[in-house]
C-alpha positions in Angstrom: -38.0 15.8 114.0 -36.3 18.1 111.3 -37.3 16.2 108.6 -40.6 16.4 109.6 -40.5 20.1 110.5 -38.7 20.9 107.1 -41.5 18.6 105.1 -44.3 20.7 106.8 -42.6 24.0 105.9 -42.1 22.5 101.8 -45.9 21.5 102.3 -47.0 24.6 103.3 -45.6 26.8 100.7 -46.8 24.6 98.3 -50.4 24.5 99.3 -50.1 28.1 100.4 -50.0 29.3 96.4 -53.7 28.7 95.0 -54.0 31.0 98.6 -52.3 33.8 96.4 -53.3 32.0 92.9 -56.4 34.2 92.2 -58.3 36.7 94.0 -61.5 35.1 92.6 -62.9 32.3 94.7 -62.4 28.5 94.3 -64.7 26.0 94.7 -63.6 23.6 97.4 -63.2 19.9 96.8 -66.1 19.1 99.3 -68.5 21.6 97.1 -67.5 19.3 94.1 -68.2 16.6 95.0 -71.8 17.3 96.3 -71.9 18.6 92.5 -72.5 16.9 89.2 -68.7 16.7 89.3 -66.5 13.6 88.5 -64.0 13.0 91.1 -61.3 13.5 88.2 -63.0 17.0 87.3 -62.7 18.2 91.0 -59.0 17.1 91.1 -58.7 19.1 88.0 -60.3 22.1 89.3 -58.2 22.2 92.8 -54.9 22.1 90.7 -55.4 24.7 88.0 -54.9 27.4 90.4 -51.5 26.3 91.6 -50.5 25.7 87.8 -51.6 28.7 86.7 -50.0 31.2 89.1 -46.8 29.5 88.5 -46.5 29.2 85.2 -47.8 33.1 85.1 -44.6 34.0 86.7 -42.1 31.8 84.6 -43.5 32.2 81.2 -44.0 35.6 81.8 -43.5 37.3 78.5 -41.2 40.1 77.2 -43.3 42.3 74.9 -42.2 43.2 71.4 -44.9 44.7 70.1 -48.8 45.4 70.8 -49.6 41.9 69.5 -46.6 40.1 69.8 -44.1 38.9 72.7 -41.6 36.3 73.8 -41.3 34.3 76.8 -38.1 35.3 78.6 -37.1 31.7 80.1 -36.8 30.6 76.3 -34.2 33.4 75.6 -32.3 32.6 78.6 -32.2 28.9 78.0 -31.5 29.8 74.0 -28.7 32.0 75.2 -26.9 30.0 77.4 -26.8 27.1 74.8 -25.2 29.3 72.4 -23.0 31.0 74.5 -21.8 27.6 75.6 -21.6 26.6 72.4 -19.0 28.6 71.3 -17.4 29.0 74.3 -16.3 25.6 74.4 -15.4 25.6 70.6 -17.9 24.0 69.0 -17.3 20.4 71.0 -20.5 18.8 69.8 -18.8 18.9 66.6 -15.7 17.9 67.8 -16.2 15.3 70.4 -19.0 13.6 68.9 -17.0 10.6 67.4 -14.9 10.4 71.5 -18.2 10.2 72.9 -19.6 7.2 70.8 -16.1 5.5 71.9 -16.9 6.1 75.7 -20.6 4.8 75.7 -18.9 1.7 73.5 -16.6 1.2 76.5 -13.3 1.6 75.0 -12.4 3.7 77.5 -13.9 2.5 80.8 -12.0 1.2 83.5 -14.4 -0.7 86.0 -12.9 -0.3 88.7 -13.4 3.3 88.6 -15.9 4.8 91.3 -18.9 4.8 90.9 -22.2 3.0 90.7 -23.2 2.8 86.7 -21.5 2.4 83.1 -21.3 5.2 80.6 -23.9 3.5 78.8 -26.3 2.6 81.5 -26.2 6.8 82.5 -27.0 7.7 78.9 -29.6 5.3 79.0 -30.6 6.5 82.8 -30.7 10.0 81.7 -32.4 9.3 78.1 -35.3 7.3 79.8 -36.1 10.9 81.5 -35.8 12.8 78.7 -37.0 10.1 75.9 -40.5 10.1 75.9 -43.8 11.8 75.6 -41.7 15.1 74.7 -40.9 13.2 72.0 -44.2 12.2 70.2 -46.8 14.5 72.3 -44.5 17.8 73.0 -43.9 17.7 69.2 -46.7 17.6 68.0 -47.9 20.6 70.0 -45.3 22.6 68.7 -46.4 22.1 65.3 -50.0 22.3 65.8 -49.2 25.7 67.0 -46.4 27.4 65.2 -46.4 25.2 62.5 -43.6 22.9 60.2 -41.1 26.0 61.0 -41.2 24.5 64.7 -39.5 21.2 63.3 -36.5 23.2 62.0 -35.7 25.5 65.0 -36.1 22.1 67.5 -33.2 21.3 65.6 -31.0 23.5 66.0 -31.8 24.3 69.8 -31.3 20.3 69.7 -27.7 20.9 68.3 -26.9 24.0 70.4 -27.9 22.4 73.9 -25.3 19.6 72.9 -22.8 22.1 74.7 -24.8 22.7 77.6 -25.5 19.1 78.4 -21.8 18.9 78.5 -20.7 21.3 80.8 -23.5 20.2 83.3 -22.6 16.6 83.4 -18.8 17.9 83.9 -19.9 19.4 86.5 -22.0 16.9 88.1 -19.3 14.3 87.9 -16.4 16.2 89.4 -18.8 17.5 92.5 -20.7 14.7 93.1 -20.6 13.4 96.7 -19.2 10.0 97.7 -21.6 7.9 100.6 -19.9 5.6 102.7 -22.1 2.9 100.8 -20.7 3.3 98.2 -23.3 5.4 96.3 -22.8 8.6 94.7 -24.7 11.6 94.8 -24.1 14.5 92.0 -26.0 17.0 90.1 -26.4 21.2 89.7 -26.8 20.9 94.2 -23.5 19.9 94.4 -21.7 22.1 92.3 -23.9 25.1 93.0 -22.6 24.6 96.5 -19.0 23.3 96.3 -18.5 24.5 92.9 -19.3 28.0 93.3 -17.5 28.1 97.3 -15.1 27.5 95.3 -14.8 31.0 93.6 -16.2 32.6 96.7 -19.7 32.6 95.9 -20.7 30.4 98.8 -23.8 31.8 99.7 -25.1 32.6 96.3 -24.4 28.7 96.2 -26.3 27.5 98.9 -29.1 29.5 97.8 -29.5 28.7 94.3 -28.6 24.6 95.4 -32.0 25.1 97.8 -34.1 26.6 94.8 -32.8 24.3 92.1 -33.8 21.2 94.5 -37.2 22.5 95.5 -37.6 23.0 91.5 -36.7 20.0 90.9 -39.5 18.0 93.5 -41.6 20.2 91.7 -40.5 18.9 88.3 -40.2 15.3 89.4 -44.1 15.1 90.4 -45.0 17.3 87.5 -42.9 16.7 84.6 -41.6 13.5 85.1 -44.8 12.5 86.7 -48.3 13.7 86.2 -47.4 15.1 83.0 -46.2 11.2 82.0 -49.1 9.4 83.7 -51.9 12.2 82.0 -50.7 11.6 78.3 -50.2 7.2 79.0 -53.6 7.0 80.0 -55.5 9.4 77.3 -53.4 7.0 75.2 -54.6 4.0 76.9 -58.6 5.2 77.2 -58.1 5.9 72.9 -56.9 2.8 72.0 -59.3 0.9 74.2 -62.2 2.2 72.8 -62.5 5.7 73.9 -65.8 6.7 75.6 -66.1 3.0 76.0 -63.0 1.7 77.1 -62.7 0.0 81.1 -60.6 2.8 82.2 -62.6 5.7 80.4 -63.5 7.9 84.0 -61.0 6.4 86.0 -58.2 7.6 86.2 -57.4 6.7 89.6 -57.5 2.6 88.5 -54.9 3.4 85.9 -52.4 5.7 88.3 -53.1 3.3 90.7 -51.8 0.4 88.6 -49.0 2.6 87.0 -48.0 3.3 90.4 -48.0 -0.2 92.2 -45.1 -0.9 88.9 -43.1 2.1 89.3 -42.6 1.8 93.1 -41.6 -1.7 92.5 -38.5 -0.2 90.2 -37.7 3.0 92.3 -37.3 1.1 95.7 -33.7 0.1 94.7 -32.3 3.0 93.7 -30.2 4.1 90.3 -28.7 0.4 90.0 -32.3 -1.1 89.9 -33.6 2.0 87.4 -30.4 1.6 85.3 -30.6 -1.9 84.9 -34.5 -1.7 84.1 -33.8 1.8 81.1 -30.8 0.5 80.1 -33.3 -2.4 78.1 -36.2 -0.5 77.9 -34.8 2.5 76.2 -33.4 0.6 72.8 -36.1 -1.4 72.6 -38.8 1.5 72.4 -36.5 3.4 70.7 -36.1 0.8 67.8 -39.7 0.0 67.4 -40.5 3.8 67.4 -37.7 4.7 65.0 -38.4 1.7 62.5 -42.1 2.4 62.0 -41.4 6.1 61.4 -38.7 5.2 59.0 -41.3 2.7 57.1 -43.7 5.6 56.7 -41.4 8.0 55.4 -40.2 5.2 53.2 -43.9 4.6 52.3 -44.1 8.5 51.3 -40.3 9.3 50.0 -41.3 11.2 47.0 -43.2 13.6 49.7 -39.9 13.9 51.5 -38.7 17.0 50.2 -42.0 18.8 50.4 -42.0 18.2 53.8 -38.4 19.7 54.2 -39.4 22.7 51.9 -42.6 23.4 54.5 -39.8 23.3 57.3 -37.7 26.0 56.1 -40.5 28.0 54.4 -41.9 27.9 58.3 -39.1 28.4 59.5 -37.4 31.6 57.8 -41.4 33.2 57.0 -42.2 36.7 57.8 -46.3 36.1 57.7 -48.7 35.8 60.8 -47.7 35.5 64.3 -48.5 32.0 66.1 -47.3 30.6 62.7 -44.5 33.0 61.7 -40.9 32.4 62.4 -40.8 33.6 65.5 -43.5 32.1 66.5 -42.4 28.6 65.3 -39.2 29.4 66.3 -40.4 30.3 70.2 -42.4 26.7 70.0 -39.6 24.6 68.2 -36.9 26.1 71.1 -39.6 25.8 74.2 -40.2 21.7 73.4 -36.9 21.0 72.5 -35.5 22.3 76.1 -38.5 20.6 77.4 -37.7 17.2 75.7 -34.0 17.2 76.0 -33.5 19.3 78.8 -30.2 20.8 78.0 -29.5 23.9 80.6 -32.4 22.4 82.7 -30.1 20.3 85.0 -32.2 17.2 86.0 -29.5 14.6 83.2 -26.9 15.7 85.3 -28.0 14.2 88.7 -28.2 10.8 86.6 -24.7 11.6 84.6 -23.0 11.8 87.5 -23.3 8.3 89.3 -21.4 6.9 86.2 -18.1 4.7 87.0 -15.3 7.0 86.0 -12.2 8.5 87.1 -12.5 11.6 84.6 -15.7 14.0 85.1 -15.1 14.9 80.8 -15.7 11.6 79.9 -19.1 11.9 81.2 -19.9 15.1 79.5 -18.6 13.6 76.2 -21.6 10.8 76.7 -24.1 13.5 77.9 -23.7 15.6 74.6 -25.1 12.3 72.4 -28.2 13.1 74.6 -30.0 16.1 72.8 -28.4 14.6 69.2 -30.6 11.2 70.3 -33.4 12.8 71.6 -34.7 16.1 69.6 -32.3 15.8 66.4 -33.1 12.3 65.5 -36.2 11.4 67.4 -38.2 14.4 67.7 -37.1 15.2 64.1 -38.5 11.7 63.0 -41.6 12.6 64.6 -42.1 15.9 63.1 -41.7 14.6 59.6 -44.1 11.6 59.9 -46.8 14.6 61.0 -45.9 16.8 58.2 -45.7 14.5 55.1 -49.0 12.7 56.4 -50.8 16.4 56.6 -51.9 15.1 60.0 -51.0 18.6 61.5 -53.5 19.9 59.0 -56.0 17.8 58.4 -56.6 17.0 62.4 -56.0 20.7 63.9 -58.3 20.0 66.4 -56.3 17.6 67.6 -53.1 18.0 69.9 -50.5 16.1 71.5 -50.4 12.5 71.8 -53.8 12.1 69.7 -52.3 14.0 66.3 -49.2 11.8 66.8 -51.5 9.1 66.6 -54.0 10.2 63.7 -50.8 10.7 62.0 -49.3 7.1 62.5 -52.2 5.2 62.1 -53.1 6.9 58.5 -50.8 5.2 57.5 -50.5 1.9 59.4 -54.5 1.5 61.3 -53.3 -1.3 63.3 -50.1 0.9 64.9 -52.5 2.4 67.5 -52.2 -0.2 69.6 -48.5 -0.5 69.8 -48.1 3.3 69.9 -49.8 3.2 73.0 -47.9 0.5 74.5 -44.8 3.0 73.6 -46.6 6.0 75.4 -47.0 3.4 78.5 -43.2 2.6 78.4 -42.2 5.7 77.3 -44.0 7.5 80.2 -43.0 4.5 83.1 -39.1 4.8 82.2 -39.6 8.6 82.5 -41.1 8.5 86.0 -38.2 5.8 86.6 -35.5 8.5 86.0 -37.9 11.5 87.3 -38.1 9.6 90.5 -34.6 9.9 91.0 -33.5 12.9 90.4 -36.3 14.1 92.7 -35.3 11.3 95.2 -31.3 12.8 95.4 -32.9 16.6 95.4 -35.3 15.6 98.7 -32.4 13.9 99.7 -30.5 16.9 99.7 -33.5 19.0 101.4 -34.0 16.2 104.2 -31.2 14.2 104.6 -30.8 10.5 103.6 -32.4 8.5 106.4 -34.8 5.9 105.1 -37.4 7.8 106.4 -37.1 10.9 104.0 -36.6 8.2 101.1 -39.7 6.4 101.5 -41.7 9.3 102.4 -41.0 11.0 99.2 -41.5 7.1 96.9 -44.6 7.6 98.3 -45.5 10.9 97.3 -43.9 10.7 94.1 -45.9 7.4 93.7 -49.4 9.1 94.7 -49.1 11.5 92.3 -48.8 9.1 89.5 -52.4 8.7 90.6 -53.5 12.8 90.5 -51.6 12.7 87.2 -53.9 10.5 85.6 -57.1 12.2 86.9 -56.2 15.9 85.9 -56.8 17.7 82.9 -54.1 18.0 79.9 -54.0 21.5 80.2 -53.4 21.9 83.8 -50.5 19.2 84.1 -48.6 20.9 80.8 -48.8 24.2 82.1 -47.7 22.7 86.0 -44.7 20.5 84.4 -43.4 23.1 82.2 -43.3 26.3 84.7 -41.6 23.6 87.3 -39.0 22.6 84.8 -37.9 25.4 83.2 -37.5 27.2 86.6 -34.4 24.6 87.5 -33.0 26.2 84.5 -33.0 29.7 86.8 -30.5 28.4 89.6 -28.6 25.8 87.1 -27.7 28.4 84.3 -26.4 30.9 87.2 -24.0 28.7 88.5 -23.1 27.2 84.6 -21.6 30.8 84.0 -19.7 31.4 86.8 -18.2 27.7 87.0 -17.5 27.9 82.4 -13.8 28.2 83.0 -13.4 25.5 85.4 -15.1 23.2 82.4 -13.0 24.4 80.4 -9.8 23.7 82.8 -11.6 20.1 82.7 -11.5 19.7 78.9 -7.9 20.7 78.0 -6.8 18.8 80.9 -8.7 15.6 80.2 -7.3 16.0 76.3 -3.7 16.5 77.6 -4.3 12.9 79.4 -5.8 11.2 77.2 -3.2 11.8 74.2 
C-alpha cells in the first residue's frame, strides 16, 4: 500500500505540470483524434507542454546584454568541473596512465565485493553516455554555434574528467550492500550518508529525493524517448523515408524496441553488463574506423578543419556563432553526452568489484576522455572537413551526421543506422538502471516496484518513438541537467573527503 500511495503522489505531480504549463488552452487527446491528427501528432501535442515548462525553468537564462544571455545550469556544471579540476590537482593528467592499468585488471582482486569488473562498469556506464550524444547532440551543436562548438566540447570533455572522479569515489565508498549480494550506489547514497556525515542530514535526504525523482525523469526522457526518437528517424531514412514500413508508426518500432530492451533489463546490472560490455567496442570500433577512413580520405583538409575550430572558437563576430555562443553549445552537449557533474555514471560505477572506492574513480575519469574528446571530436571533424554543416544547414541532428558520412561513403547509411539502433538500445540498457536503483530508492525494492517501473520505462520507449524531435530534446535535457542541481551540492561539501580518499588510496598502493 505505500508503494502504491507514493507512485500516485509521483504520478500526480508529474501530470499535474502541463496544469501549470501554459495558461493558454490544450487540445485534449480525445479532440485529436476526432481531428485530421496522426496518433503520433496527438502524442506530440500532449507532451510539449510538460517539456516546455520544465525546460523554461532549468535553462532559464542569465542575461548579459539586450540581445545576448547564458544559460545558468551550463555555468554551474562548467564551474564545478573546473573547480574540481584543480582542486584535485589536475588528476586527469595524472592518473590517466593508473586508470588504463585498473580497467586492464592489473589491479583487481575478484574476490572483492561487488557485482561487476572495472571494465564491465566503464563499459556499463559508457553504454549510457556513448551514443546518440555522440553523432546527433554534435552535430546540433555545430549546426548552431558553429566549428568553435567542436573546440570548447573538448575542453569541457577534459575538465569533467575531474568531476566524473570524485562522483564515482563517492558512489563506491557509499554504496549500500543487499543481503543478495547486490550493490546499490550512486549521488542517493552519498547525499544521504555522505553528507550525515558532516551534519548535513537533512539537506541530504532532501537533495537524495530530488536527485532520484530527476533521475526517473532522465531515465524515460534521456536515456529513453530521446534514444528511441533519434533510432527510428534513423530507421524511417534509411528505409526509404516517406516510403519506408515504419514511416507513421512509431508505435510498431517502440513497440519492437521495447519487447528487446525488457528482455535485457529483467536481470539487472550483471545481465546489462554482460550485454555493453560486447556491444560497446564493437560499435565503437566500426564508428571510429569509418570516421578515421574519411578523414584519411580528406587529410590535406585536416588542418583547415582545425583552423575553423579555433577561428570559431576564440571569434568575437555574431552571437549564435560567436565564441560564446559556440562555446555555450560545445559545453551544453558535452555535459549532455558525457555527463560529468550529472551523476547518473556513478549509480553504474559503483556496483564495480573492488575494495578501494579510488580505483573506481580512476576508471570513471577515462569516461569523458572516450566519449566527447575522442568520439565526439571524431564526429565533429568528419562534419566540418565534409562542409556537411554548411552545405545541409537545414538539416540537424542525426540526419547532418548522416549527409555528412554518406558524402563520402553512399552505402554507410545503412550501417550508420544500425549504430544509432545499438547505440540508442545500450543507452536505454544503462538508463534503465540507473532509473531502476533511483525508484528503488523512492519505493523500496520489492518486486513489485521493480517490475512496475520495467514497465513504464519500457512503455515509453513506445511514446519516445511517436513524439516530435523537438519536444523529447527539450524534455531529456531539462530532466538531466536538473540531477546536476542536487549532485553538484553534495560534490562540494563531500571534496575533502575525496580528497582523504586519494592520498590515502596512493599511500596504499605504493
Amino acid at each position: 500500500m505505500r508503494f502504491l500511495f507514493k507512485l500516485t503522489l509521483l504520478l500526480c505531480v508529474f501530470f499535474s505540470v502541463p496544469v501549470f504549463a501554459s495558461t493558454e488552452q490544450t487540445q485534449s487527446f480525445s479532440e485529436c483524434l476526432e481531428s485530421e491528427m496522426s496518433i503520433d501528432e496527438c502524442v506530440d501535442l500532449q507532451v510539449a507542454p510538460v517539456s516546455d515548462f520544465i525546460a523554461g525553468i532549468i535553462f532559464s537564462e542569465i542575461s548579459l546584454s539586450d540581445d545576448f544571455g547564458i544559460r545558468w545550469i551550463v555555468v554551474w556544471l562548467a564551474l564545478g568541473a573546473l573547480f574540481f579540476t584543480i582542486y584535485l590537482k589536475f588528476i586527469s593528467v595524472w592518473g590517466f596512465r593508473h586508470a588504463i592499468d585498473l580497467v586492464r585488471g592489473k589491479y583487481s582482486d575478484p574476490h572483492s565485493p561487488g557485482e561487476v569488473s572495472h571494465f564491465q562498469a566503464l563499459t556499463a556506464a559508457l553504454s549510457g553516455t556513448v551514443g546518440l550524444g555522440n553523432i546527433a547532440g554534435v552535430a546540433v551543436a555545430i549546426s548552431v554555434g558553429g566549428p568553435g562548438a567542436t573546440f570548447w566540447m573538448i575542453i569541457a570533455g577534459l575538465l569533467g574528467m575531474s568531476s566524473k572522479f570524485a562522483e564515482c569515489t563517492l558512489g563506491v565508498k557509499y554504496r549500500m550492500y543487499h543481503a543478495d549480494g547486490t550493490v546499490s550506489g550512486g549521488p542517493k547514497y552519498y547525499l544521504t550518508a555522505g553528507l550525515a556525515e558532516r551534519g548535513f542530514g537533512d539537506l541530504g535526504r532532501i537533495l537524495a529525493v530530488f536527485f532520484a525523482i530527476c533521475c526517473i525523469g532522465g531515465s524515460i526522457g534521456g536515456g529513453n524517448m530521446f534514444q528511441a526518437n533519434q533510432a527510428y528517424s534513423m530507421t524511417v531514412e534509411a528505409t526509404g523515408g516517406n516510403n519506408s514500413f515504419f514511416a507513421n508508426k512509431g508505435w510498431l518500432f517502440g513497440s519492437i524496441i521495447a519487447v528487446l530492451v525488457a528482455v535485457v533489463i529483467i536481470g539487472g546490472i550483471k545481465s546489462i553488463a554482460k550485454v555493453t560490455a560486447r556491444l560497446v567496442p564493437f560499435m565503437a570500433a566500426v564508428y571510429l574506423i569509418t570516421a578515421v577512413f574519411i578523414l584519411l580520405s580528406n587529410f590535406s583538409e585536416i588542418p583547415s578543419a582545425f583552423g575553423a575550430i579555433i577561428r570559431g572558437a576564440i571569434s568575437p563576430e555574431g552571437v549564435v556563432g560567436g565564441a560564446i555562443g559556440a562555446m555555450i553549445q560545445g559545453f551544453q552537449r558535452a555535459a549532455f553526452s558525457n555527463e560529468a557533474g550529472i551523476g547518473s555514471a556513478a549509480i553504474a560505477h559503483s556496483a564495480v568489484k573492488t575494495k578501494e572506492p579510488a580505483t573506481e574513480g580512476f576508471v570513471a575519469l577515462l569516461e569523458p576522455f572516450i566519449d566527447t574528446v575522442v568520439i565526439c571530436t571524431m564526429t565533429a571533424l568528419v562534419i566540418i572537413i565534409t562542409g556537411a554543416y554548411s552545405e545541409h544547414s537545414n538539416l540537424g541532428g542525426v540526419a547532418l551526421t548522416s549527409a555528412a558520412f554518406t558524402s563520402v561513403l553512399p552505402w554507410f547509411k545503412g550501417i550508420l543506422a544500425a549504430a544509432v539502433i545499438l547505440f540508442a538500445f545500450s543507452t536505454m540498457l544503462s538508463w534503465s538502471y540507473y532509473g531502476s536503483i533511483s525508484w528503488a530508492f523512492l519505493f523500496g525494492r520489492s518486486s513489485t516496484a521493480s517490475y512496475s517501473y520495467k514497465i513504464l520505462f519500457c512503455l515509453f520507449i513506445v511514446l519516445g518513438s511517436m513524439a516530435s524531435l523537438g519536444n523529447v530534446i527539450t524534455f531529456s535535457d531539462s530532466m538531466i541537467f536538473a540531477m546536476s542541481l542536487a549532485n553538484l551540492v553534495g560534490l562540494y561539501i563531500l571534496a575533502p573527503v575525496v580528497k582523504q580518499e586519494v592520498a590515502d588510496y596512493r599511500e596504499r598502493l605504493k
